[in-house]
C-alpha positions in Angstrom: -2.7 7.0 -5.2 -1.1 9.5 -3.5 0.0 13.1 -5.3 2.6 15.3 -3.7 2.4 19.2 -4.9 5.1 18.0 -6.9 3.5 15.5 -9.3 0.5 17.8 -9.3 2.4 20.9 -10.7 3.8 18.3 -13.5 0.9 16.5 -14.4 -1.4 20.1 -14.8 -0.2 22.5 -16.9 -2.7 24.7 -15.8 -1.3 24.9 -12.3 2.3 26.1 -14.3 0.7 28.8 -16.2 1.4 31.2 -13.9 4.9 30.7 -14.1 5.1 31.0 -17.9 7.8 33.4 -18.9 9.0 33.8 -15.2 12.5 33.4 -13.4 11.7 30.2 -11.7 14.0 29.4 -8.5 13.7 25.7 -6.6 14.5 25.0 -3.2 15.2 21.4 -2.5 17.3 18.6 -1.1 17.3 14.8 -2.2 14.1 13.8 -1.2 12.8 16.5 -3.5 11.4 13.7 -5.9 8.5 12.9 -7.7 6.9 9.5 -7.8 8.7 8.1 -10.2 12.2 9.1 -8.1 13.2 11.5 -10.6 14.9 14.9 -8.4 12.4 17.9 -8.4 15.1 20.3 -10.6 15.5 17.7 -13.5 11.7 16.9 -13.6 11.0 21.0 -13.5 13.5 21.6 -16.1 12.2 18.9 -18.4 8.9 20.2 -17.8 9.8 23.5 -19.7 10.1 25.8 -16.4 12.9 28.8 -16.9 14.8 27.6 -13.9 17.4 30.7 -13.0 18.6 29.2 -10.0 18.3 26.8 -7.0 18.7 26.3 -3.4 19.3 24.3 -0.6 19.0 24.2 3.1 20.9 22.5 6.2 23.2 19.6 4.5 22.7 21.1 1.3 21.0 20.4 -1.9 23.1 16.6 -2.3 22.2 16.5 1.5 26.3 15.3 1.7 26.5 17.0 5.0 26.3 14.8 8.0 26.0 17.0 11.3 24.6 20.2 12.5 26.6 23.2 11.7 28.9 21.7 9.0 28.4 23.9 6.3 27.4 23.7 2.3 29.5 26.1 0.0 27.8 27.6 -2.7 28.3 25.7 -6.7 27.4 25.8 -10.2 24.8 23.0 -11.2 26.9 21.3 -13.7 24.5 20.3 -16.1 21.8 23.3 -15.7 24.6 26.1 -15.6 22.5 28.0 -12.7 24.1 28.9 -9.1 23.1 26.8 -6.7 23.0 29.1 -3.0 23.6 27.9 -0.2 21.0 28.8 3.2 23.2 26.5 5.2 26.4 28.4 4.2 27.8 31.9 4.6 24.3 33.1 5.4 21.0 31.3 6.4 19.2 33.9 5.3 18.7 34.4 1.6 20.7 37.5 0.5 19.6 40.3 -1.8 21.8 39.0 -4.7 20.2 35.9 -4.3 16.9 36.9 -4.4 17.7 38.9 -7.2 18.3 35.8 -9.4 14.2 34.8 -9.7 10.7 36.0 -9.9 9.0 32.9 -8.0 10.6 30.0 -5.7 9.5 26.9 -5.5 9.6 24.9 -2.1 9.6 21.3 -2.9 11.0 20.2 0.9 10.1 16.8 2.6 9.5 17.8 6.5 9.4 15.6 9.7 7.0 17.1 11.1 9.2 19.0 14.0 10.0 22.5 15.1 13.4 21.8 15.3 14.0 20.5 11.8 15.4 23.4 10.3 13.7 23.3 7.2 10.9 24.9 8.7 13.0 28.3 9.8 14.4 28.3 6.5 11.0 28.6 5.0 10.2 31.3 6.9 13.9 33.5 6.3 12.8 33.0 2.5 8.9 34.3 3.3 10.4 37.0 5.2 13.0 37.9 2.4 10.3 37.4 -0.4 7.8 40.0 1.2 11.0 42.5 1.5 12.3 41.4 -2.3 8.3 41.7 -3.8 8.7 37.8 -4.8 6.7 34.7 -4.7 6.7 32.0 -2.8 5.0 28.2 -3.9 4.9 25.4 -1.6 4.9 22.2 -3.4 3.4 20.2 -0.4 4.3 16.9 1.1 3.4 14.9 4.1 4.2 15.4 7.6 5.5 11.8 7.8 4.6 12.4 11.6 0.8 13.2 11.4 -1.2 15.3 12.5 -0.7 14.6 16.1 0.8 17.7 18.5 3.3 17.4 21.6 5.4 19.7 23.6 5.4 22.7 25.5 5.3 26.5 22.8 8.6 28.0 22.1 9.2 31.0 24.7 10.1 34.4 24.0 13.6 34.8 23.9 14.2 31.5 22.4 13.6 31.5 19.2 16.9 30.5 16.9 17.6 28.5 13.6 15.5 25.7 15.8 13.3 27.8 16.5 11.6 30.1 14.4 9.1 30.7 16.6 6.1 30.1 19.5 5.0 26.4 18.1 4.8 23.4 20.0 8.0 20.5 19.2 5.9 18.1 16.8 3.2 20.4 15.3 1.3 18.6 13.2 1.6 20.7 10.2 2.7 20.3 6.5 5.0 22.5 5.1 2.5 24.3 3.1 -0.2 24.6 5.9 2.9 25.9 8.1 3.9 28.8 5.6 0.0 29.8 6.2 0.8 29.8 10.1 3.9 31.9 9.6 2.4 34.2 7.3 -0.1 35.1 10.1 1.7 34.9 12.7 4.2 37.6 11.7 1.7 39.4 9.0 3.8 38.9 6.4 3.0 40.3 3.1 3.6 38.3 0.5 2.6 36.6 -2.3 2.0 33.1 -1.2 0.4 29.7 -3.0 0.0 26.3 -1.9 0.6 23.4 -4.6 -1.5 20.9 -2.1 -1.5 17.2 -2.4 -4.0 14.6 -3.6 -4.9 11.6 -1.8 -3.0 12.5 1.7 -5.0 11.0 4.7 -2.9 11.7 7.9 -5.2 9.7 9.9 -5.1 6.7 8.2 -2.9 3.3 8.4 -0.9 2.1 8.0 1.1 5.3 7.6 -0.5 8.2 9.5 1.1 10.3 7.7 3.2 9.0 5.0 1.5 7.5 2.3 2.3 3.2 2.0 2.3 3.9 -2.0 5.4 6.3 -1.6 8.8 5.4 -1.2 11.0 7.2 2.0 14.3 8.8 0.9 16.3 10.5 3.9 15.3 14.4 3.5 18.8 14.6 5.7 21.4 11.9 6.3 20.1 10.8 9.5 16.5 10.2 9.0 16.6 7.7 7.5 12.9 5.5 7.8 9.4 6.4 9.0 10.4 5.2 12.3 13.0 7.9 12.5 10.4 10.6 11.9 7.6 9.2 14.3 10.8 9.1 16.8 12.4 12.4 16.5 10.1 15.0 18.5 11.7 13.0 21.3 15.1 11.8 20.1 16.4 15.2 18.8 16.7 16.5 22.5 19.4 13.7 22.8 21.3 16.3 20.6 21.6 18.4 23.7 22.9 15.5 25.7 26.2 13.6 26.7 24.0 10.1 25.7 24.6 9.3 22.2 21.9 9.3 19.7 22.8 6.8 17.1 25.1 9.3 15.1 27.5 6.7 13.8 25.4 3.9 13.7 22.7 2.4 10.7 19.6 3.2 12.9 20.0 7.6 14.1 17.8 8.8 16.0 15.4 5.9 16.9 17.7 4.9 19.9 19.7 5.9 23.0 22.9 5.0 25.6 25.9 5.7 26.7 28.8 3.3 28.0 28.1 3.8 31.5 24.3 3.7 31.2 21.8 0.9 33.0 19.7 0.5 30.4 17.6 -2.5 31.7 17.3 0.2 35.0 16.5 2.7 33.3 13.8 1.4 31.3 12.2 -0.3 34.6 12.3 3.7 36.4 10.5 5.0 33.0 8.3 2.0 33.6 7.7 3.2 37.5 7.8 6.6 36.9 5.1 7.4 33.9 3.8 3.8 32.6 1.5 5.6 30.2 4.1 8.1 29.1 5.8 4.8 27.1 2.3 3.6 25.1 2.3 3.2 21.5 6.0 2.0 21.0 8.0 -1.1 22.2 11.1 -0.5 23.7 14.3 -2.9 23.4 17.5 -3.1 25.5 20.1 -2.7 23.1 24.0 -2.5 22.6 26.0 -0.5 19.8 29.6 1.2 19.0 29.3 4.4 17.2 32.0 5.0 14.5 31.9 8.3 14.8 30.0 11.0 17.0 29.6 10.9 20.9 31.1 7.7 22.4 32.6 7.0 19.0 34.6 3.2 19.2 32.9 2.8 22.8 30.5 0.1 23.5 27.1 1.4 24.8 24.2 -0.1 26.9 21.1 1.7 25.5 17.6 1.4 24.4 15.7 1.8 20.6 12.0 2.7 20.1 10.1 0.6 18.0 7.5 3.3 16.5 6.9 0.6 13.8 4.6 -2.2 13.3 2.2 -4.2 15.9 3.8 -2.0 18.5 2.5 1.5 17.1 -0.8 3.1 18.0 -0.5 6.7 16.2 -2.9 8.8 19.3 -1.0 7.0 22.1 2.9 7.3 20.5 4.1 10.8 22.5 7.9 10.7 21.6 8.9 14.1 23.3 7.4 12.6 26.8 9.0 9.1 26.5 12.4 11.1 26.0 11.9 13.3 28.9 10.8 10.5 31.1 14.0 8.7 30.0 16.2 11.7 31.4 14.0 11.6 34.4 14.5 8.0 35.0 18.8 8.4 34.7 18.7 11.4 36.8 16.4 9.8 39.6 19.0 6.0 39.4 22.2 8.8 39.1 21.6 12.1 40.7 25.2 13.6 39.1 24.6 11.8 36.3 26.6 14.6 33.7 23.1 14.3 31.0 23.1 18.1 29.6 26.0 18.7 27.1 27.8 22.1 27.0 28.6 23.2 23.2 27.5 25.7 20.6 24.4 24.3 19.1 23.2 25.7 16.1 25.0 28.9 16.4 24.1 29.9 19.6 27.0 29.9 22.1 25.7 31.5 25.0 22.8 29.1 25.8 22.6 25.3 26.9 21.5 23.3 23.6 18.7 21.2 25.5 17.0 24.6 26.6 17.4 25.8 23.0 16.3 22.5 21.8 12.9 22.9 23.8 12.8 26.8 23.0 13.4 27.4 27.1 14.4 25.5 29.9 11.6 24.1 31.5 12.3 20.5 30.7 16.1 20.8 31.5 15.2 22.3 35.4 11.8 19.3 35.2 14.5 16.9 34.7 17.0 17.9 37.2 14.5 18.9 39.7 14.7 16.3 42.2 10.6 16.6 43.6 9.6 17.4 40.3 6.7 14.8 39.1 5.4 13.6 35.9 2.8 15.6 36.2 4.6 18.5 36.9 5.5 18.4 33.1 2.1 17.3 31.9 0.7 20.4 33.6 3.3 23.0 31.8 2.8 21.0 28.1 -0.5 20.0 27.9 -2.2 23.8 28.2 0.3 24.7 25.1 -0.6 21.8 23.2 -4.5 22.7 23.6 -3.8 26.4 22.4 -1.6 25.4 19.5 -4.6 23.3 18.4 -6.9 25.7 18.5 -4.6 28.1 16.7 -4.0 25.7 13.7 -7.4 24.5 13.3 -8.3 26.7 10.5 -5.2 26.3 8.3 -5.6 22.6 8.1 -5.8 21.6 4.1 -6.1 17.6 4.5 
């Protein structure tokens, strides 16, 4: 049986002593459950806790908000009577008022396992702001539902944003717990700082790797919405940075790709030409969809969806942020003018292409469009980051 930091802190009173008599704040979203599916703030509450006020991050404590940058106002929890701040509002980072309102918070956030989910820079804004404020800071831990496996090239100086809170690899193979150790390092933080870890979590096990079979998967945000999604998205989320469509406005996000004008049977034999070994551990499918809303919205696309799932998944040979690059290799070598990057504010920056801010530089953006540029061209820039961001985790790693 499986124990999230959640279930541990309820079932030990022990581990809640410390918080007797103290303003306890939560940070959450819906997938903030415990095994039994009751919400984090409810099961806290009934548990006796002095909750003073919550949080939540990017699409908001409901997790109602369906895109990036659509913003979540701040409210009143209507049956607790405490505010409920928004870090996905007004401000991202937590303000002096609201730090004001508690003595300890509580992070009780399901990851994916990505340095572009934002959850991850939120936790460090609130580090950062408790070691300014003199507050405390528990992780309640949970699984990254991607394992411990690492891909991608480090974040580069100069890059860092709300994607990017700093020099990491894209799928870092930490949990939220182990990664508030990295952070605190990393930017020698002072602060008071305290895992609630997990019981039972074996990352390198099956049929999971990294979510537990005994647990049920609630969407942490509106479009991730299986374990497919999560194995998937180290790759797909650069898609947010292109003109193909994603799956926004369709029932699978996130695990699939096209465009109306796209080859996809071409395509997928280029990838196939290109980097064979680049598309192990995953089946992919020729597929066709209509968005309802989103890029493409009401169009009929030609496009392909991973199957990270099942018979076709081996966990070490899956590399999701490679098969998506080779993918944008393969339509840039069939259609040199192909127009693949997208030009819009992403995530508040405005002055920046959002696949270079996606990838924390824009190595894979000029690998892509370079026209004598090689698979291992890439493989020769990622794989010496991956290696040092091993190394440089090794020793925080609680499971």
């Amino acid at each position: 049986m499986t124990l999230f930091g959640i279930d541990r802190l309820l079932a030990d009173a022990e581990l809640r002593r410390p918080l007797e008599g103290k303003r306890v704040a939560l940070l959450a979203h819906p997938a903030s459950v415990t095994r039994d599916l009751t919400h984090s703030l409810d099961a806290l509450g009934a548990a006796g806790l002095r909750l003073s006020s919550a949080f939540g991050p990017q699409h908001g404590l409901k997790g109602d908000k369906q895109d990036n940058m659509m913003e979540t106002p701040d409210e009143t929890d209507a049956r607790l009577g405490i505010p409920v701040f928004s870090l996905y509002g007004e401000v991202r980072r937590p303000s002096g008022q609201m730090m004001s309102t508690f003595d300890t918070i509580l992070i009780d956030l399901q990851d994916l396992g990505c340095r572009i989910y934002t959850f991850v820079t939120t936790l460090l804004y609130v580090l950062e702001a408790a070691a300014e404020h003199g507050k405390s800071v528990w992780v309640l831990d949970r699984p990254n539902p991607a394992g411990r496996p690492v891909e991608g090239n480090l974040l580069q100086p100069g890059w860092e944003s709300f994607v990017g809170a700093g020099p990491m690899v894209m799928r870092h193979g930490l949990t939220m717990g182990e990664m508030g150790h990295w952070f605190i390092r990393h930017f020698d933080l002072d602060v008071d700082y305290r895992v609630i870890a997990m019981d039972g979590w074996r990352p390198d096990e099956g049929l999971g790797f990294g979510w537990p079979e005994d647990r049920v998967w609630i969407n942490p945000s509106p479009n991730a919405a299986n374990l497919n999604m999560a194995r998937a998205y180290a790759g797909t989320v650069m898609l947010e940075g292109a003109t193909l469509s994603e799956g926004r406005g369709t029932t699978r996000p996130l695990e699939l790709f096209g465009a109306p004008d796209l080859d996809a049977r071409a395509v997928l034999t280029e990838m196939q030409r290109l980097a064979p070994e680049w598309l192990q551990g995953c089946k992919l499918r020729e597929i066709f969809f209509e968005p309802t809303f989103h890029k493409h919205v009401h169009q009929l696309c030609a496009g392909l969806m991973i199957h990270a799932e099942g018979p076709f998944y081996d966990h070490q040979a899956f590399r999701p942020w490679r098969l998506q690059a080779l993918a944008f290799k393969a339509i840039r070598r069939l259609t040199p003018d192909y127009p693949l990057w997208r030009d819009f504010p992403y995530e508040y920056e405005f002055a920046k292409l959002a696949i270079d801010v996606i990838n924390g530089g824009p190595m894979l953006r000029e690998w892509v469009d370079d026209a004598t540029a090689e698979p291992g061209d890439l493989e020769a820039f990622a794989a010496p980051d991956e290696s040092k961001w091993r190394q440089e985790i090794a020793d925080l790693l609680l499971y």
